[in-house]
N, C-alpha and C positions, 0 to 999 in steps of 0.2 A: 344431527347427521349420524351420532353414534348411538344410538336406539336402539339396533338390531340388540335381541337377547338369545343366548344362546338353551335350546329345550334339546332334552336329553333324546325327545323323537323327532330333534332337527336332523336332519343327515349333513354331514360333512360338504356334501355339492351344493346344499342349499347356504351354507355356510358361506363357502368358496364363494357362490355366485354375488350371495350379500353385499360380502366386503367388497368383492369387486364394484359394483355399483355403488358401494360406498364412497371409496379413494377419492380424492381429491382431483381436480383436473393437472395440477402439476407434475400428476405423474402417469398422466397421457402419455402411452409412447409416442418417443419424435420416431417424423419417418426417415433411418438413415441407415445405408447398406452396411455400416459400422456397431450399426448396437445392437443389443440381443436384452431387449429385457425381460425381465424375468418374470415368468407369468404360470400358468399350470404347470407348464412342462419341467419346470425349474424347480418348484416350490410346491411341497407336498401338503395334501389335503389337513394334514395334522398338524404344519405350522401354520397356514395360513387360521386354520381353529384357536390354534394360541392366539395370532395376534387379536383376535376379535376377543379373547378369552382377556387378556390383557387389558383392552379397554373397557370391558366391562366392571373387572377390578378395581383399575383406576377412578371408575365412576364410582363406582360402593364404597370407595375407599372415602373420597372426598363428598360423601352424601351420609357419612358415620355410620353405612348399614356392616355390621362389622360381619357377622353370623357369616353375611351373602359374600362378604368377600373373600373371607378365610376361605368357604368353601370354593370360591374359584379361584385362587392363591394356589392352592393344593394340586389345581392342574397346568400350575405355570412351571412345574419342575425342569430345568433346565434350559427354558427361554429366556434367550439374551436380556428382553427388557425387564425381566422378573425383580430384580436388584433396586431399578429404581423405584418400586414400588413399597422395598422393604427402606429405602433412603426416605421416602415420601411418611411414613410412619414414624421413622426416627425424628426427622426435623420439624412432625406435627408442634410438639412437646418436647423439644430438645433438654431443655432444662431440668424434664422430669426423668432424663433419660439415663441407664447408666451407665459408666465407664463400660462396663464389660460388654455391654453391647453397642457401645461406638467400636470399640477395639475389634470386637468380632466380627463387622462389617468393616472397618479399615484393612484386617488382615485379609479375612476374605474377597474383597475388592482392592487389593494393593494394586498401584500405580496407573489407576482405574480414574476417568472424569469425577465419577460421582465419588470416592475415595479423598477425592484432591477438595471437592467442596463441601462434603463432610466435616474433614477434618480443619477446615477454616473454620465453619458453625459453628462446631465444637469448640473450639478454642474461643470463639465471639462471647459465646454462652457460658464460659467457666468464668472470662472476666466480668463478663454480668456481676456476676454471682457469686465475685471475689474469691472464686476458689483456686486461690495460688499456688496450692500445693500440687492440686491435679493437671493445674496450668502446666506448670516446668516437667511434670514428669510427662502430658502429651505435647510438646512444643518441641518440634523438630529442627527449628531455624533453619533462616533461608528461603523463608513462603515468598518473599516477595511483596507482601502486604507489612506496609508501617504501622498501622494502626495494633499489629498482631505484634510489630518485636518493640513498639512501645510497652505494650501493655506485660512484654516477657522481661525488659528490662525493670520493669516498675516491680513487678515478682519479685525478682533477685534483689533489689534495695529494699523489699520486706521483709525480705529472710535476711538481710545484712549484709550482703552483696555488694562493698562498695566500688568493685572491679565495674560494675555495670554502666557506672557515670566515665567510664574510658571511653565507652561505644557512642557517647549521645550527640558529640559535635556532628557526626556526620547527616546524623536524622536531624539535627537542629539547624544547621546552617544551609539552607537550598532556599530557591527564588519563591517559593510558595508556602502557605500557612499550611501548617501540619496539622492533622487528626485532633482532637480536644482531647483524645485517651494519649496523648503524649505529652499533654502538661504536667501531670505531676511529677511525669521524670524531669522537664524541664525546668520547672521547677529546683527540684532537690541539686540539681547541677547546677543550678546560678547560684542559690544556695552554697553550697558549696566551692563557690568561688573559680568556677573554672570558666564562666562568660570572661571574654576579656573585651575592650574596644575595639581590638584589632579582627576579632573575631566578626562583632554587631557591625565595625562597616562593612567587614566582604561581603557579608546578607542583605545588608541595604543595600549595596550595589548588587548584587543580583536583583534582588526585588525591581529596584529600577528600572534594571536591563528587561526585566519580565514583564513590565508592565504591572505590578501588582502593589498597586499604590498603596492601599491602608493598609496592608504592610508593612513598607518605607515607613509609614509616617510610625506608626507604632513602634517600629525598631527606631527611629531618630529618637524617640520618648526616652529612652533605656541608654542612652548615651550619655556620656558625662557631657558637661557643659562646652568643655573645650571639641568635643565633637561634633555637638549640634549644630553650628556655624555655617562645617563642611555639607553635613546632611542638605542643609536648606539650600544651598547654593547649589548641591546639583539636584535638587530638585528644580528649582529654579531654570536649571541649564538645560535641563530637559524638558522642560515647559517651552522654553525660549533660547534655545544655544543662540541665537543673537548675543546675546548676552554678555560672549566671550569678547567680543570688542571691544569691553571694557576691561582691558589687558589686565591694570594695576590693582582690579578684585582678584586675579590669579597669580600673583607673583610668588604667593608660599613655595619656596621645596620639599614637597614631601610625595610619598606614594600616593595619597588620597586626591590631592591635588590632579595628580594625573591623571588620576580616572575620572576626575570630572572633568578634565580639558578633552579629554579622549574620545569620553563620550560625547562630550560637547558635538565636539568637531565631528565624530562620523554624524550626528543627528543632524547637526544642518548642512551638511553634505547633499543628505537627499533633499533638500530643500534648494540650497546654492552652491554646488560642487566647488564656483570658482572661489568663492569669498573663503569659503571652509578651506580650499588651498593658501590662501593666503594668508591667512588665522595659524592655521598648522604650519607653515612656515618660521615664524613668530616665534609658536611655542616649541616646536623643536630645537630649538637653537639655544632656547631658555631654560627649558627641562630638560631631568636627565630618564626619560622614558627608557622602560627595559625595550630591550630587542623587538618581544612577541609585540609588545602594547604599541608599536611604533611601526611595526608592520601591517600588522592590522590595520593600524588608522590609514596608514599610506594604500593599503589596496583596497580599504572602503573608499577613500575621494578619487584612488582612479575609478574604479566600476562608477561611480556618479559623475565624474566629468566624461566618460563615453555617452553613458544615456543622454548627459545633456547636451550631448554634440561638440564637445571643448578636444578633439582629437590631441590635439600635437600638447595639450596642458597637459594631457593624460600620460602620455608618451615620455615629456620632461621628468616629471614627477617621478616615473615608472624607471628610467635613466638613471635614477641616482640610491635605487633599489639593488644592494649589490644580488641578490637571488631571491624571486618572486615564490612564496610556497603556497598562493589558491591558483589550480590548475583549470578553475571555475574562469577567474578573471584573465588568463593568458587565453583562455579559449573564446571568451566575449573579445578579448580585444582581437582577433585573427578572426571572429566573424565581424566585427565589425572595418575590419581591410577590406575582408572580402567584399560584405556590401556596396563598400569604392570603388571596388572594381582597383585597388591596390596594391597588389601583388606581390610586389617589394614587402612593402611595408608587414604583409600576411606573412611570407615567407620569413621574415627577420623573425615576428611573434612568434611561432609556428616551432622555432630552434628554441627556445627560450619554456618548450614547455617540457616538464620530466621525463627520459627517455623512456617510460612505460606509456607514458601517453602519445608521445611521439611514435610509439611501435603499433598503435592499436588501426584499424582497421582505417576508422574514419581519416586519421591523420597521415597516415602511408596512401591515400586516395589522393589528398589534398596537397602532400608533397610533390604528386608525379603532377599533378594539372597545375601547380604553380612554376615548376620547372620548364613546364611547357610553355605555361606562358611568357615567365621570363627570359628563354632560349637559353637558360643554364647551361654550362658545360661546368666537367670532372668535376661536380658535388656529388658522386659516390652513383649510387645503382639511378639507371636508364628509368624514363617514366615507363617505356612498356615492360622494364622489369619490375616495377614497384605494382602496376597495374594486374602484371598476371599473379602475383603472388596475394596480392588481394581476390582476383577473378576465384581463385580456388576458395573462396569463404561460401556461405551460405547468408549474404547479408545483403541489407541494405548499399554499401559500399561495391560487397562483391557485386553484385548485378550491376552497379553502372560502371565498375572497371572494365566486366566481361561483356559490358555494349560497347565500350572504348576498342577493343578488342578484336569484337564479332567473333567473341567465346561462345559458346552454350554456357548456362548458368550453371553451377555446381550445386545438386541437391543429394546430396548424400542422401540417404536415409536408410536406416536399420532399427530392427527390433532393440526396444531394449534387454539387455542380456537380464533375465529373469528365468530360473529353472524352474521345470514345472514342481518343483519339491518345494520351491520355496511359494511357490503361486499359491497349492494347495497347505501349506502349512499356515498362509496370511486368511485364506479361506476361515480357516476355523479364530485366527485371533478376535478374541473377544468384544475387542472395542470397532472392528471392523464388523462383528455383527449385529451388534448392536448399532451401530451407524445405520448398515443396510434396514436392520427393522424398522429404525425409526425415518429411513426414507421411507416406505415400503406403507405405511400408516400415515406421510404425508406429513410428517416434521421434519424441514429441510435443515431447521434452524439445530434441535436436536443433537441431528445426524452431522451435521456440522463442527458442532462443540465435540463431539467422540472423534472426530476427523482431527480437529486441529492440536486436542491434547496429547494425540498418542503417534500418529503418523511423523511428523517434522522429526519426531526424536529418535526413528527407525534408523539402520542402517539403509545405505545408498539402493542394495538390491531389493529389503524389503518394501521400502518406499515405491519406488517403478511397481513392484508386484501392487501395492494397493492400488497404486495410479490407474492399472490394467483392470482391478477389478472396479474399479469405480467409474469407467468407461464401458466394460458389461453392462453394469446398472444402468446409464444413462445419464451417469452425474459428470459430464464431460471436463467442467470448470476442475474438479479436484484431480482428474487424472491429469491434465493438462499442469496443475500444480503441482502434482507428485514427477512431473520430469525437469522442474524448475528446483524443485528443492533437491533432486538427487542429482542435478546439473549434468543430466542426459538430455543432451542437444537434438539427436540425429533421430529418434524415433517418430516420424511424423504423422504418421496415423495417430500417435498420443496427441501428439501435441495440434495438430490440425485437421481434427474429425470432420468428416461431412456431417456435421448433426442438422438435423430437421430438412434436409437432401429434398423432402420434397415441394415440405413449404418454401426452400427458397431458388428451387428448380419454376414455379410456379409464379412466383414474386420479379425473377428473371423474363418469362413469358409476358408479362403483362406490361413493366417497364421497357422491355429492352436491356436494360442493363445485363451485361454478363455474371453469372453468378459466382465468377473467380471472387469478383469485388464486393459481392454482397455477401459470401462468407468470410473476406477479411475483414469486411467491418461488423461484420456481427462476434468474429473473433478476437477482436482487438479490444471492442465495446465489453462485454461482459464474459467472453470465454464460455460462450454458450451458457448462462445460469438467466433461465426465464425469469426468476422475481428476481432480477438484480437490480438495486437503487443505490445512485450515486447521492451523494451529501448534497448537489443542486438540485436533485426531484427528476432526474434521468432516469426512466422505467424499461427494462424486460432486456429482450436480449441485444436490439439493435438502440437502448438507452435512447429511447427520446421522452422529451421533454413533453409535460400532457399539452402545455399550449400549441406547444409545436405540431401534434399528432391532432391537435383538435381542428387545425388551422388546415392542414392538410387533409385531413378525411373529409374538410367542407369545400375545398377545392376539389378533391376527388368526386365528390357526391357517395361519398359512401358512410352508413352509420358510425358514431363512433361513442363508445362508453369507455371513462377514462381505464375500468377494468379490464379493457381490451391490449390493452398494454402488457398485462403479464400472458397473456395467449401467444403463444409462441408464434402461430400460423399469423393473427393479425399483427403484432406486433412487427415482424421481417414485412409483411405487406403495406403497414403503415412506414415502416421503416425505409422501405424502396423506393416509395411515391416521393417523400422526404427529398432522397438523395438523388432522385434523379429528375426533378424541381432543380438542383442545387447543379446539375450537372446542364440541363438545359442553360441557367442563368449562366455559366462560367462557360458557354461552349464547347461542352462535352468534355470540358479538361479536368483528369481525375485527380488531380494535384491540389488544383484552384475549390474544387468540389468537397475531395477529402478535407482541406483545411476547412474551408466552411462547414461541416458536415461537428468537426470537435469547436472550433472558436467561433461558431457564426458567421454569415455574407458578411454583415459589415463589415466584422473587420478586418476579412479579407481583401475588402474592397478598398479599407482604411489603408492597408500595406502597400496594396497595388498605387493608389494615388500618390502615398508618399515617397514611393520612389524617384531619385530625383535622375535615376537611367535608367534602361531596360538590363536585366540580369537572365544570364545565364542560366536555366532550371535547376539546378542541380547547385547554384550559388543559392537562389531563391530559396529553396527546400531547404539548406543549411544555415540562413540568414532568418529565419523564420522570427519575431521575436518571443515567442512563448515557448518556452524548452518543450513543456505537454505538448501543444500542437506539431511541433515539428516531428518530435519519437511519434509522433499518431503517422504523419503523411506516411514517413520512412517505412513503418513499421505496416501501414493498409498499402501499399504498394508493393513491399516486398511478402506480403502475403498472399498477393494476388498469384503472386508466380508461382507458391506453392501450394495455394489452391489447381491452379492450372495443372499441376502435377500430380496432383491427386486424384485429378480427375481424367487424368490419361489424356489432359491436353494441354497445347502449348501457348500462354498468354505472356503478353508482351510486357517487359518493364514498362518501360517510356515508351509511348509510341513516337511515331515520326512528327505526326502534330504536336504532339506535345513537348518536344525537344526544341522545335522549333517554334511555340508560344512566346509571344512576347508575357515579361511577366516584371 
């Protein structure tokens, strides 16, 4: 693809036009009234020379033709990607390299991507190559790589350092096996006499807790005798927390003891909530567990006696809790009232979680609709006052307050405050241009790496300013991130661009579907970034699955190559047909659709059977049992409404059908 060569009787247009037919398809412009990317009119005949200049370097460079490269080197002068080319020469032959010119590209690139991976190298390559002396003099501490302050603490116990063996318990003792360039400090530290037993079991017991068996077993090896005993037995108890029924193997008093009763018990919790209650009973009474370790156990067997349906055990147990501190499990148990249809019992839970939680959105909703239903009097503010003070949010809550209501919804929206001094001052920062070149040449992954090292650590206003220009470009996913990390809410053109406007103006025409709903769920799924892949094989911007997309193109009668998936246009087309498949099967209800759409029909259809009533929508929606699929529905519904707004029309929360579904 990158062939073209650049002749001194090429003219600059034939250049231009080159690379243009070069670029990759990912940086197709989308069609949307929001982007401007950047194309002739933007970008001058003489960088766009560079960047073809650049890869042809790049190519010389990695083909050893050296002559041909220097001489295109020489016209890279002050092109952003120029740098990595002189990185790409340094790290050929690191080893052969010398200080003074690691130094002089550190300085020169200070606080720079390529700066940061340099100077890791570099330090990899001196421990090579035992050069400790140039180690400690380039070793800045604080990289965040262990393998790097093993090998800086190993330095300093060369030079006679014995301050260095202060530092090592903390790199020694975690749930996982550390770097092999950390032994010899480990070493000289046991050595030295500073392993103690009390030290090797807390490790074993993280190992345990981690899962990272040979490990365990290895650190049980290094125990004295009087320790190994303990080691086996809670291996054993985590093999088989059964086990614990055999009371008169745990009668020892000691702290080790307890952490294997501890963990006992929460492990076979998730297996038999109630026995595990009744076990821990037992040994509470018997041991003298600290506070933390006894809290924990108690609100692991409650959260497994809810799952397993044992309500009122959960409830006993949770009774003799004098103050509950997982805000996680007082919130399952108040969804799990609600799924009763309990009210009472929701509203008890409901008081009992921390007043920041209690003040937030979701649960100032769920106080005025449980008052209502219990015909509460003087427990403090009226539900239509709790209702309109939520109505004024821009949320998921706010909208079904201000349907309570027959409010308008509240959608703020305003520029983010970004001056144009700062817009054009972020314009010229380095690693923003760098980013841009290397979208602009069709490395997303690149341009990524300069995004993510130098952006997050901006101030608030410069941040939004990247986010704006990375929204020019077309790179919609980052600006949308750059008003998440500057924790500027109100800007919604940032944050919910029409991108690809016509492919899914077009994908709407064909389905029926409204394209409110097809731009929340292509915004929710990947934030507009076409080669998005999720860790289950979820592809492009509306993330589906290739079976899925294969299953459905052959239903549609339309071709389909799994490479169709990062194609933005088929991808929302394939993506449509999908969901509104999903939307026929659930009778048009975007609710029942959208969950299907993140957790599959099944098992949507698994929820719907299991209920043993009909629920209220909006209990349904908060009862959901997957935490993901629930923030998914809340989060493609309340986006609908501000796509609708975006679009200078008015679409409905919940429609009237849909309030009124059986569910």
């Amino acid at each position: 693809m990158w062939s073209l060569r650049i002749r001194s009787h090429v003219s600059l247009f034939a250049v231009f036009v080159g690379l243009l037919l070069a670029l990759p398809r990912v940086l197709a412009a989308p069609s949307s009234q929001d982007v401007v990317w950047p194309d002739a009119t933007t970008t001058s005949p003489e960088r766009l020379a560079q960047r073809q200049t650049f890869l042809e370097a790049r190519d010389a460079l990695s083909r050893r033709q050296m002559t041909r490269y220097e001489t295109l080197l020489e016209q890279l002068e002050g092109y952003p990607l120029a740098p990595y080319l002189t990185y790409r020469e340094l790290t050929r032959n690191l080893q052969k390299a010398s200080p003074e010119a690691v130094g002089d590209f550190l300085e020169a690139e200070s606080g720079s991507y390529l700066a940061h991976q340099l100077q890791r190298q570099w330090l990899h390559s001196l421990a090579r190559q035992k050069r400790w002396d140039q180690y400690l003099s380039d070793y800045p501490g604080a990289l965040g790589d262990t393998e790097l302050a093993c090998h800086a603490l190993h330095a300093r116990l060369t030079r006679g350092d014995k301050s260095a063996l202060d530092e090592v318990e903390p790199l020694w003792n975690v749930a996982r096996s550390q770097p092999e360039a950390c032994d010899p400090v480990f070493d000289r530290w046991m050595a030295e006499g500073r392993l103690t037993p009390a030290i090797t079991w807390e490790r074993h017991t993280k190992a345990i807790k981690g899962r990272a068996y040979g490990l365990a077993n290895y650190l049980a090896r290094q125990m004295p005798d009087s320790w190994q005993g303990k080691a086996r037995l809670m291996r054993e108890v985590n093999r088989n927390p059964k086990a614990l029924a055999q009371t008169a193997r745990f009668r020892e008093q000691s702290e080790a003891m307890q952490d294997i009763i501890s963990h006992g018990i929460q492990r076979l919790a998730r297996r038999d909530a109630l026995q595990a209650l009744a076990l821990w009973r037992g040994y509470d009474a018997q041991q003298l567990f600290s506070h933390a370790e006894r809290l924990a156990t108690q609100e692991t067997i409650a959260q497994r006696l809810i799952f397993q349906g044992h309500r009122e055990q959960a409830d006993q147990l949770l009774a003799t809790v004098p103050a509950l501190g997982n805000t996680d499990l007082v919130e399952s148990l108040i969804r799990d009232a609600l799924e009763q249809l309990d009210w009472e019992r929701a509203y008890t839970w409901l008081n009992q979680l921390p007043a920041e939680a209690q003040d937030s959105e979701r649960w100032r909703y769920w106080r005025a609709r449980m008052i209502e239903e219990l015909a509460l009097e003087n427990t403090g503010p009226e539900p239509r006052d709790l209702y309109a003070a939520v109505a004024a949010t821009r949320s998921f809550y706010g909208f079904l307050s201000a349907d309570k209501l027959g409010f308008e919804y509240r959608l703020l929206d305003q520029p983010a405050p970004v001056s144009d001094a700062v817009l054009a001052d972020m314009e010229q920062h380095p690693a923003l241009q760098r980013a841009y070149e290397w979208l602009m040449i069709g490395d997303t992954v690149a341009a990524s790496r300069e995004w993510y090292y130098t952006v997050p650590g901006l101030e608030h206003e410069r941040i939004m300013a990247a986010g704006k220009l990375a929204q020019r470009w077309g790179w919609h996913r980052k600006g949308i991130q750059a008003m998440i990390s500057a924790r500027f809410w109100d800007d919604l053109q940032m944050r919910f661009p029409l991108a690809y406007q016509e492919h899914v103006q077009a994908a709407a025409r064909d389905t029926a579907i409204h394209p409110h709903l097809l731009f929340a769920i292509a915004r929710q799924e990947s934030a507009f970034m076409p080669h998005a892949r999720s860790p289950a094989g979820a592809m492009g911007l509306m993330q589906l699955m290739p079976a899925t997309a294969q299953q459905t193109a052959r239903r549609a009668g339309v071709p389909y190559r799994r490479a169709d998936l990062l194609s933005p246009e088929k991808n929302i087309a394939l993506g449509s047909r999908y969901l509104n498949e999903l939307l026929t099967e659930f009778g048009g209800n975007r609710i029942l659709a959208t969950a299907a759409y993140n957790a599959g029909p099944y098992r949507v259809k698994q929820w719907l059977r299991e209920k043993t009533h009909k629920l209220p929508y909006d209990v349904w929606i908060e009862t959901i049992p997957f935490r993901e699929t629930r923030g998914y529905v809340q989060n493609v519904l309340s986006y609908s409404v501000i796509y609708g707004y975006r679009m200078g029309e008015k679409s409905p929360f919940i429609t009237a059908e849909e309030a009124s579904a059986p569910f």
